[in-house]
N, CA, C and O of each residue as an XYZ file, in Angstrom:
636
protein
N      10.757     -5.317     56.767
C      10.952     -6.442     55.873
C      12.442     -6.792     55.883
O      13.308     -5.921     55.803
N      12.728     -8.196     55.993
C      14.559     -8.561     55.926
C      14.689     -8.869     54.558
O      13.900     -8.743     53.622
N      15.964     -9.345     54.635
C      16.302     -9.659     53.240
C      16.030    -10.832     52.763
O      16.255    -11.123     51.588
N      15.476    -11.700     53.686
C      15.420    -13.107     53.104
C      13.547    -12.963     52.293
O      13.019    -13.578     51.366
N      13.018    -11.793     53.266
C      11.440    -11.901     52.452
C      11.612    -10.732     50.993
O      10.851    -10.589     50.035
N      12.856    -10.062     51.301
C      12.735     -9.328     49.803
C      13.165    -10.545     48.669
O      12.398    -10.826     47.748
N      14.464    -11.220     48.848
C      14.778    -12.321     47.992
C      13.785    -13.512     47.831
O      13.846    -14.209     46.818
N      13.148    -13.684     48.513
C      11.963    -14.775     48.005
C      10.726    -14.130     47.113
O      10.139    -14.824     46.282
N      10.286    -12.379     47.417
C       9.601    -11.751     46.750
C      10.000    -11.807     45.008
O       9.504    -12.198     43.951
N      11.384    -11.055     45.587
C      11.688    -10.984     43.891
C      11.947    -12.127     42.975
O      11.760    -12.045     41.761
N      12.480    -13.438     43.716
C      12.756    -14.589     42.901
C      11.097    -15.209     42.507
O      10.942    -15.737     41.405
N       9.865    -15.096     43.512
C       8.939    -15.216     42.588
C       8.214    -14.421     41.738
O       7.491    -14.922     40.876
N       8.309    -13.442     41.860
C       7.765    -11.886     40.565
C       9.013    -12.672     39.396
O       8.548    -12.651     38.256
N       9.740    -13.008     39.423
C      10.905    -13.091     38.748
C      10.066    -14.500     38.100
O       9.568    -14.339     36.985
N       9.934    -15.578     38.626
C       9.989    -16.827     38.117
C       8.048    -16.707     37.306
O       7.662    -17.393     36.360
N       7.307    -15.784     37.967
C       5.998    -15.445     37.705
C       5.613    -15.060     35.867
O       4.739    -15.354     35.051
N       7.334    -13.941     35.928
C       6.976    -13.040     34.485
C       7.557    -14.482     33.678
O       7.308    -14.754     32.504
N       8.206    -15.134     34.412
C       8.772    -15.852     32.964
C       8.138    -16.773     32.608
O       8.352    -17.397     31.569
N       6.970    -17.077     33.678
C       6.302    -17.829     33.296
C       4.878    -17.516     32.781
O       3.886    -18.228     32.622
N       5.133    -16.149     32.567
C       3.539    -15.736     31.611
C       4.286    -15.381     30.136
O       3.600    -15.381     29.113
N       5.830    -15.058     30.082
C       6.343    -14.861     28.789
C       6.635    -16.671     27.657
O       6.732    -16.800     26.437
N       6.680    -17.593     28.628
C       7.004    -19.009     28.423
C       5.486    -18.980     27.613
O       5.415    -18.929     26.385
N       4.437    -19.017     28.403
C       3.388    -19.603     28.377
C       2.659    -18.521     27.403
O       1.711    -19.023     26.799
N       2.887    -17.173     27.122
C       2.155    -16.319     25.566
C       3.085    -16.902     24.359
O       2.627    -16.782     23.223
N       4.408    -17.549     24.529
C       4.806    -17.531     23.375
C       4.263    -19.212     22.579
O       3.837    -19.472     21.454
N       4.619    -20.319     24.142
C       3.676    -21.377     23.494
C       2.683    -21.494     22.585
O       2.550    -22.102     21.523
N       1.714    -20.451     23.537
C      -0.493    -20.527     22.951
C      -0.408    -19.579     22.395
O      -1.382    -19.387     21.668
N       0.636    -18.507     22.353
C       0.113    -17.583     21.120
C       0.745    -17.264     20.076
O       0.098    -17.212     19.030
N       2.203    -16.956     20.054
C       3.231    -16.708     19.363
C       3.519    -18.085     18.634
O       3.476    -17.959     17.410
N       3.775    -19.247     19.034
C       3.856    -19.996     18.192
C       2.726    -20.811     17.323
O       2.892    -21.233     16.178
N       1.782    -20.914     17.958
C       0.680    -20.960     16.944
C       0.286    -19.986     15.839
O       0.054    -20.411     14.707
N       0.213    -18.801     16.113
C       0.180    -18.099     15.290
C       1.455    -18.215     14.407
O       0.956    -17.748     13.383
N       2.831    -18.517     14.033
C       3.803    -18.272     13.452
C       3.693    -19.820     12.445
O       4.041    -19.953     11.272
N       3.013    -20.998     13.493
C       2.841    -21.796     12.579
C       1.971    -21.879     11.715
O       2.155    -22.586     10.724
N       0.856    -21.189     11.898
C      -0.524    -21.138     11.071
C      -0.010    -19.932      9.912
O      -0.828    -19.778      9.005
N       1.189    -19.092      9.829
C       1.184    -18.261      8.948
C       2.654    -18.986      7.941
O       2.963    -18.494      6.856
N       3.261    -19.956      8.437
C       3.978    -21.003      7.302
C       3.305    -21.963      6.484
O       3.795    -22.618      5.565
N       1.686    -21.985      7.076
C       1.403    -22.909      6.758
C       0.662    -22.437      5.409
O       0.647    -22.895      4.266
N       0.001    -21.229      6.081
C      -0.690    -20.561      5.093
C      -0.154    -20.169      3.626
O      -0.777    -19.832      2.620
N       1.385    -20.350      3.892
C       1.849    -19.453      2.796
C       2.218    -20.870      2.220
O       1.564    -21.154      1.216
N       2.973    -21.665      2.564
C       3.255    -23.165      2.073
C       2.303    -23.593      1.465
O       2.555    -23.844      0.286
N       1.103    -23.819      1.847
C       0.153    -24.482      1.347
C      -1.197    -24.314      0.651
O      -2.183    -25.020      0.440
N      -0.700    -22.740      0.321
C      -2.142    -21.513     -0.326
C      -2.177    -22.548     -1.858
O      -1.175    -23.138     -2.263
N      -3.308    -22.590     -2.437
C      -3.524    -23.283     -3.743
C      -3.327    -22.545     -4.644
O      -3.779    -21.409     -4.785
N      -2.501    -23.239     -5.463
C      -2.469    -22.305     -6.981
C      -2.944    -22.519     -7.653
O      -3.203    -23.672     -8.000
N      -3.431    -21.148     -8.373
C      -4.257    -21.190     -9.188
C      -3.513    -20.795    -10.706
O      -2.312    -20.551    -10.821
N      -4.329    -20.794    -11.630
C      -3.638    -20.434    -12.486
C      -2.853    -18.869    -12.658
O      -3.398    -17.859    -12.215
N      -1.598    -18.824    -13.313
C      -1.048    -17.772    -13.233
C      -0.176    -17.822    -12.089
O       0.609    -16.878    -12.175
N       0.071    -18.642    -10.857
C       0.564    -17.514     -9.599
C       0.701    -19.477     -9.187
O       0.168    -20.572     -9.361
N       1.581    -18.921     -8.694
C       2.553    -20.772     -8.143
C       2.322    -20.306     -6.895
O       1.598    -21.138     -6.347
N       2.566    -19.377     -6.130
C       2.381    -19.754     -4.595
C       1.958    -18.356     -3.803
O       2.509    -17.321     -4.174
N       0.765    -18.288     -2.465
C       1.020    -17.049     -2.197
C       2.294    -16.178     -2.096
O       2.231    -14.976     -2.356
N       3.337    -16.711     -1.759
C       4.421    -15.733     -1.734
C       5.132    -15.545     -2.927
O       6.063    -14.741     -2.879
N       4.834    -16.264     -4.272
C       4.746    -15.851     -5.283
C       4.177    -14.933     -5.470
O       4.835    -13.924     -5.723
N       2.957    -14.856     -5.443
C       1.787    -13.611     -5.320
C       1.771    -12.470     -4.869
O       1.160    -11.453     -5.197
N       2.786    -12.797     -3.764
C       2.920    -11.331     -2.985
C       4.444    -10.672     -3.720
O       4.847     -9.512     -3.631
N       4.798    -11.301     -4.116
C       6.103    -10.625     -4.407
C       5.929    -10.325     -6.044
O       6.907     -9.804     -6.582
N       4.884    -10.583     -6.793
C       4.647    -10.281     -8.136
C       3.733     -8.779     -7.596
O       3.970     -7.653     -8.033
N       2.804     -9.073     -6.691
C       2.026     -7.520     -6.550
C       2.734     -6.753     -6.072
O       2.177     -5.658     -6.008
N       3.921     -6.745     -5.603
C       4.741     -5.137     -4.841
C       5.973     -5.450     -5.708
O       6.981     -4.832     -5.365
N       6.096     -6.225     -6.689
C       7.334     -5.742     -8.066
C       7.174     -4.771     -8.290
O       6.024     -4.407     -8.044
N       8.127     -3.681     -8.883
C       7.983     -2.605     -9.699
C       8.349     -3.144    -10.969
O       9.005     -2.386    -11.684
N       8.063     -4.339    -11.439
C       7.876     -4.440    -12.835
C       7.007     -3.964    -13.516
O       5.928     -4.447    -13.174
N       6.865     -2.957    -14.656
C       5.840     -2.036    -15.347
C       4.543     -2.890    -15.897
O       4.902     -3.972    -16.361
N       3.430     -2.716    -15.944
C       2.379     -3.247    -16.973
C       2.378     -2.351    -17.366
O       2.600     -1.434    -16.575
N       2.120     -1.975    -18.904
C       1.455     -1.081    -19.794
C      -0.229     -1.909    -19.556
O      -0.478     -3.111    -19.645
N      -1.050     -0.918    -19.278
C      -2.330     -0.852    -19.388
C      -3.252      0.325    -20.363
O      -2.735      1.278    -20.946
N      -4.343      0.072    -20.366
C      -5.074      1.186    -20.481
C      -5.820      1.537    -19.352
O      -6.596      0.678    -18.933
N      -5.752      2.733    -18.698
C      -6.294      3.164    -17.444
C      -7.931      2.975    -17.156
O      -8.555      3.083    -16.100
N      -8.325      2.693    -18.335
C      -9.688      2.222    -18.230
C     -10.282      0.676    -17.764
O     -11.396      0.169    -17.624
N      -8.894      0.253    -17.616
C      -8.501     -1.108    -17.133
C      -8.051     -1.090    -16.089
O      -7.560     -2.194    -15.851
N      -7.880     -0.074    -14.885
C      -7.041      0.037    -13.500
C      -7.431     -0.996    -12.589
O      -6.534     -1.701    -12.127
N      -9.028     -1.278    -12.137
C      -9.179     -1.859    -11.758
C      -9.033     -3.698    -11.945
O      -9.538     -4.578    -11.249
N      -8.412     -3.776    -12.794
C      -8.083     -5.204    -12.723
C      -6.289     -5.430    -12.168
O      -5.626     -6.462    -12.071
N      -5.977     -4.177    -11.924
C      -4.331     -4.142    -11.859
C      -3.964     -3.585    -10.467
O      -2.858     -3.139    -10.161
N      -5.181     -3.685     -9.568
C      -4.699     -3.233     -7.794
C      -3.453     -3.870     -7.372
O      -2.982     -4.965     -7.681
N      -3.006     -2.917     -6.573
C      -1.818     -3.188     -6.091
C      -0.259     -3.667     -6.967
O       0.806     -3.936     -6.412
N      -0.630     -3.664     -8.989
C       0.581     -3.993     -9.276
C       0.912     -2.260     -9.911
O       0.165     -1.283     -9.857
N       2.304     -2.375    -10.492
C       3.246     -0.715    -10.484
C       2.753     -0.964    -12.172
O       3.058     -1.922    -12.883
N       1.853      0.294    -12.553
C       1.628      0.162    -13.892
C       1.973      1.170    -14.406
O       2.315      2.097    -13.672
N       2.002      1.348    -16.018
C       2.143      2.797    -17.242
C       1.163      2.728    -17.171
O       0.534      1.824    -16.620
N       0.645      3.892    -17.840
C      -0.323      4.311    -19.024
C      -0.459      5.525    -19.290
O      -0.198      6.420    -18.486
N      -0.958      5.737    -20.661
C      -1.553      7.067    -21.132
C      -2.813      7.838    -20.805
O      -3.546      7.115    -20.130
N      -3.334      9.006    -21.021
C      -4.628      9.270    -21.064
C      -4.056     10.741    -20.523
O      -2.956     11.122    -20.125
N      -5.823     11.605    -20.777
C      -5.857     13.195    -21.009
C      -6.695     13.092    -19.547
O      -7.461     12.226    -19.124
N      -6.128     14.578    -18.861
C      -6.678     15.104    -17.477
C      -7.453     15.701    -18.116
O      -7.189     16.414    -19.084
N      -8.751     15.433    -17.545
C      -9.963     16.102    -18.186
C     -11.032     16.835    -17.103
O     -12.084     17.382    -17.433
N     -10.383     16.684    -15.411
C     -10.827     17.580    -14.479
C      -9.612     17.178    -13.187
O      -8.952     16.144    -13.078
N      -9.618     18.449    -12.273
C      -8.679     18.450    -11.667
C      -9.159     18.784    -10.220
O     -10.263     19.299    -10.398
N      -8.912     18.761     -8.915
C      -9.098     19.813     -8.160
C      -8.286     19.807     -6.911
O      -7.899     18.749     -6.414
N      -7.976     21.186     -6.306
C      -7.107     20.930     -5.298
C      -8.266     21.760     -4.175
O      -9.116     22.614     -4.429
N      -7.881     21.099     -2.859
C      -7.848     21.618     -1.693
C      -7.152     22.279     -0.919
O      -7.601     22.784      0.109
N      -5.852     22.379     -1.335
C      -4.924     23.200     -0.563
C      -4.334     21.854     -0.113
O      -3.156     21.637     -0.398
N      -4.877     21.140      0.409
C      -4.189     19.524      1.073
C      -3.926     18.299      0.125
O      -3.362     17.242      0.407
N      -4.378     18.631     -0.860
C      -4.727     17.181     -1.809
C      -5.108     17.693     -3.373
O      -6.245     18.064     -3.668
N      -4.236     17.665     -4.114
C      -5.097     17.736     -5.641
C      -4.928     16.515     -6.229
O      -3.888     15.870     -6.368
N      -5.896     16.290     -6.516
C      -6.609     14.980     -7.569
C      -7.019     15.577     -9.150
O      -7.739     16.453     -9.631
N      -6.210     14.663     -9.552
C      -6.010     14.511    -11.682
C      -6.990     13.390    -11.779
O      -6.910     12.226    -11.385
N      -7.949     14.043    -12.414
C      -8.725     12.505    -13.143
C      -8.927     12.621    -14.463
O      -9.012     13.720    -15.012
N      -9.014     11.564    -15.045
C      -8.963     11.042    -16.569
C     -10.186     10.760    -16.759
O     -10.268     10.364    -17.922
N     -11.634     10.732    -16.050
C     -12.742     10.682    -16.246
C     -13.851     12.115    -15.778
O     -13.450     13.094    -15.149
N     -14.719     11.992    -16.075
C     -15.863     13.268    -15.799
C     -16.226     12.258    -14.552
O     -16.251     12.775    -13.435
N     -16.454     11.127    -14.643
C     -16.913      9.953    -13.682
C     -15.793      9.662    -12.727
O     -15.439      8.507    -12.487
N     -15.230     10.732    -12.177
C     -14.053     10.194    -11.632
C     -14.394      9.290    -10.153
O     -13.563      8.614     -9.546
N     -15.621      9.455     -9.830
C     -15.707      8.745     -8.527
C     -15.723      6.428     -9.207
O     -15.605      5.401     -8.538
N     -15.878      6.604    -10.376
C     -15.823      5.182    -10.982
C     -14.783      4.850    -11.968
O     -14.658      3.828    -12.644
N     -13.944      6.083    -11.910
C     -12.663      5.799    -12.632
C     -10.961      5.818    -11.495
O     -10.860      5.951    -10.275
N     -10.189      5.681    -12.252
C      -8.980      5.918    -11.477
C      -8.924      7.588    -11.169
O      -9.800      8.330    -11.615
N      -7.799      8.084    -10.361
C      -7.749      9.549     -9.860
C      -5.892      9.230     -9.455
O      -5.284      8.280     -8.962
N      -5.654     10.056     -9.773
C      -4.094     10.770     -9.667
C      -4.070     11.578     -8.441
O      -4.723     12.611     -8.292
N      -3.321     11.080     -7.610
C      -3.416     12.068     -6.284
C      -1.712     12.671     -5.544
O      -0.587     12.172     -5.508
N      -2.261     13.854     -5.088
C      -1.058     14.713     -5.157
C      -0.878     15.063     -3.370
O      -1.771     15.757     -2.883
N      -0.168     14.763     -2.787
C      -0.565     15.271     -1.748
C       0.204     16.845     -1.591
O       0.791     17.313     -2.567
N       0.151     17.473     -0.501
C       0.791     19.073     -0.149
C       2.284     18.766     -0.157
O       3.103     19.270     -0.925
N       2.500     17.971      0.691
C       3.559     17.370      1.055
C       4.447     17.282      0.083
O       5.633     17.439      0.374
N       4.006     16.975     -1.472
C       4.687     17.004     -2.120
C       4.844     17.695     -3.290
O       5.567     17.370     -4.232
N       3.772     19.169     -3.151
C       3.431     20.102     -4.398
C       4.826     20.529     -4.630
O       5.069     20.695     -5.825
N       5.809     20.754     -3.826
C       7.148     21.078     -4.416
C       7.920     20.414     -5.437
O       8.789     20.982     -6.099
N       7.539     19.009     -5.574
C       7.960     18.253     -6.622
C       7.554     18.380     -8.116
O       8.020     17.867     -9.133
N       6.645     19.140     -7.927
C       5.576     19.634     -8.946
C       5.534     20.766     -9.181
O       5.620     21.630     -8.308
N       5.368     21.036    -10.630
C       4.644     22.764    -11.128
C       3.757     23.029    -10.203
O       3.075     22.167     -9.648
N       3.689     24.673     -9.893
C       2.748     25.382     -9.382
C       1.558     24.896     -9.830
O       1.408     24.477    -10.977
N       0.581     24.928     -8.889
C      -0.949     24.405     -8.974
C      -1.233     23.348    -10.218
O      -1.976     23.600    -11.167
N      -0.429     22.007    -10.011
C      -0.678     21.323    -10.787
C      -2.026     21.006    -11.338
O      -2.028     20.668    -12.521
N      -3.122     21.045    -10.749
C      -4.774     21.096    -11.461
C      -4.547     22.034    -12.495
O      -4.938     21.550    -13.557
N      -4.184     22.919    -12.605
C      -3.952     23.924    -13.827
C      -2.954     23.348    -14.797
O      -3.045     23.257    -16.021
N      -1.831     22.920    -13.867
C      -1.150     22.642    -15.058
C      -0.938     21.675    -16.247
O      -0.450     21.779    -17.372
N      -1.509     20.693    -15.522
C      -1.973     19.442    -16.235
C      -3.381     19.177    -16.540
O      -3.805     18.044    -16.771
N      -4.080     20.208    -16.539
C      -5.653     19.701    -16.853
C      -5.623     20.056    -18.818
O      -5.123     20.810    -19.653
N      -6.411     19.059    -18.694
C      -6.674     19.226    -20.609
C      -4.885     18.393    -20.870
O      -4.673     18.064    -22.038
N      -4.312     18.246    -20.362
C      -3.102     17.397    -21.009
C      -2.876     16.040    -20.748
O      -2.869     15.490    -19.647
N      -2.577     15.242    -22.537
C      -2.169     14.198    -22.413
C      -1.140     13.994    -21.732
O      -0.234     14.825    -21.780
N      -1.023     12.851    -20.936
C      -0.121     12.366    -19.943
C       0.244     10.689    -19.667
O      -0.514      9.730    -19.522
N       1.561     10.771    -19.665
C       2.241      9.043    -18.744
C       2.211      9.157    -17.505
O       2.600     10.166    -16.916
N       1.699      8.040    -16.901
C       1.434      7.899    -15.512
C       1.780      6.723    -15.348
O       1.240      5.744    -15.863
N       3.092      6.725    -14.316
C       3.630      5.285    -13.086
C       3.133      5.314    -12.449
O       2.775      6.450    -12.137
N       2.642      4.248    -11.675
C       2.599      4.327    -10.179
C       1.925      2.788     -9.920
O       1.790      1.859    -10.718
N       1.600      2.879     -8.650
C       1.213      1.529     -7.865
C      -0.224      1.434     -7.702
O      -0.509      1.374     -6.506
N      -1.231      1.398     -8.463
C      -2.639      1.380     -8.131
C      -2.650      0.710     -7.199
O      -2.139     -0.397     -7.030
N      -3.653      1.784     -6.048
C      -4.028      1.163     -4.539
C      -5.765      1.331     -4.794
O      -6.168      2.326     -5.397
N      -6.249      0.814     -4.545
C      -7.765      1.034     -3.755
C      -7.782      1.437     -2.217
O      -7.509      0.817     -1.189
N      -8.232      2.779     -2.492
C      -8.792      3.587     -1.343
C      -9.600      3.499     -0.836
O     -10.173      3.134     -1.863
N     -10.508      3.460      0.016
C     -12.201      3.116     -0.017
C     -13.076      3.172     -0.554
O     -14.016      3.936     -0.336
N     -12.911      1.792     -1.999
C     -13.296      1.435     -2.870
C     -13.024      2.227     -4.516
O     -13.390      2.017     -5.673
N     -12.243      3.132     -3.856
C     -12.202      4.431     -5.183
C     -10.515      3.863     -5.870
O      -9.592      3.532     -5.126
N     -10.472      3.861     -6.601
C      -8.689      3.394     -7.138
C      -8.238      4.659     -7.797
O      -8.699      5.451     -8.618
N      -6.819      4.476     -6.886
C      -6.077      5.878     -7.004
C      -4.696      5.414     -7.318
O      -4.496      4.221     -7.094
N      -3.671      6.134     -7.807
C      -2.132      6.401     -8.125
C      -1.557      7.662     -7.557
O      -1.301      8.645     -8.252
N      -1.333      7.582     -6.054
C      -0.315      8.552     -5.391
C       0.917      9.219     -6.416
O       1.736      8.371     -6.773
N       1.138     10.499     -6.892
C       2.099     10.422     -7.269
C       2.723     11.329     -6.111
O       2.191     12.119     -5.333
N       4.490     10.790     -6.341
C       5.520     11.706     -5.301
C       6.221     12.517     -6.124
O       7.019     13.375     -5.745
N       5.842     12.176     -7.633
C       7.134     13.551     -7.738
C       6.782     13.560     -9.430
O       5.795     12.944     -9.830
N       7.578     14.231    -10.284
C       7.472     14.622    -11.778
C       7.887     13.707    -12.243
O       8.099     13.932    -13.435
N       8.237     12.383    -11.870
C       8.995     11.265    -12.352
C       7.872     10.378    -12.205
O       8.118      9.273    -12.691
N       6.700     10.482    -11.692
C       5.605      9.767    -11.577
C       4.598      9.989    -12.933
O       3.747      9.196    -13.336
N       4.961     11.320    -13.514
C       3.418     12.478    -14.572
C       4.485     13.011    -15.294
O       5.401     13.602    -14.722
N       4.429     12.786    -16.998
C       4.807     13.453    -17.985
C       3.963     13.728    -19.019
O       3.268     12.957    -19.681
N       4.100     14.936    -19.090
C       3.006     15.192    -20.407
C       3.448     15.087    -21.671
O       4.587     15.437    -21.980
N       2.757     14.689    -22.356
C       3.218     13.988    -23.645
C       2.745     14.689    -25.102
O       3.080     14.178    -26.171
């Protein structure tokens, strides 16, 4: 092979990629980037909430609601208080879960991971079961179950 068939090789591999990077950002990248200004520009408001990106930036505030935890599920995804008594507990060695109900699979659950039992009294299921308690955190829905990750003793005070 000479050099004139390597330089015509590489100048079209060369002119080839730029023209599949030209042509994904046209049909895909920019359509998609316009359909997601548009979405957010032009989401309808409803009452309460002026714009989706209003919306999104009120649900990941850490501005507090005081709730009653028997109310969690209307408060997914915002950073809430509340009170209430651990009334069953259990750990796996990987995961202990605080719940405030006997029904805990239809109530909220307090979850602890390993990762972070150091932040915590020894075998927190013991230590907090039967105690009234304040609880921060960010109600998430898990698969379908609503939970409050806590990371540390600044999340659970007993009261």
């Amino acid at each position: 092979m000479n050099n004139k068939d390597f330089y015509f090789k590489t100048a079209f591999v060369t002119v080839a990629v730029l023209l599949v990077i030209f042509s994904g950002k046209m049909w895909i990248v920019n359509p998609l980037m316009s359909n997601s200004r548009q979405v957010i520009a032009s989401a309808p408001a409803t009452q309460g909430e002026s714009s989706f990106a209003g919306n999104q930036e009120k649900r990941f505030s850490k501005e507090k609601i005081n709730i009653n935890w028997k109310d969690a599920a209307k408060y997914v995804d915002s950073y809430v208080i509340f009170e209430g008594e651990i009334v069953s507990a259990y750990n796996n060695g990987k995961v202990c879960y605080l719940n405030l109900d006997k029904d805990y699979k239809n109530s909220i659950t307090l979850v602890i991971f390993s990762t972070k039992f150091s932040r915590f009294p020894d075998k927190p299921e013991k230590c907090y079961l039967g105690k009234k308690v304040r609880v921060e955190g960010r109600i998430k829905d898990y698969k379908g179950r609503l939970e409050i990750i806590l990371g540390g003793t600044e999340s659970i005070k007993v009261l």
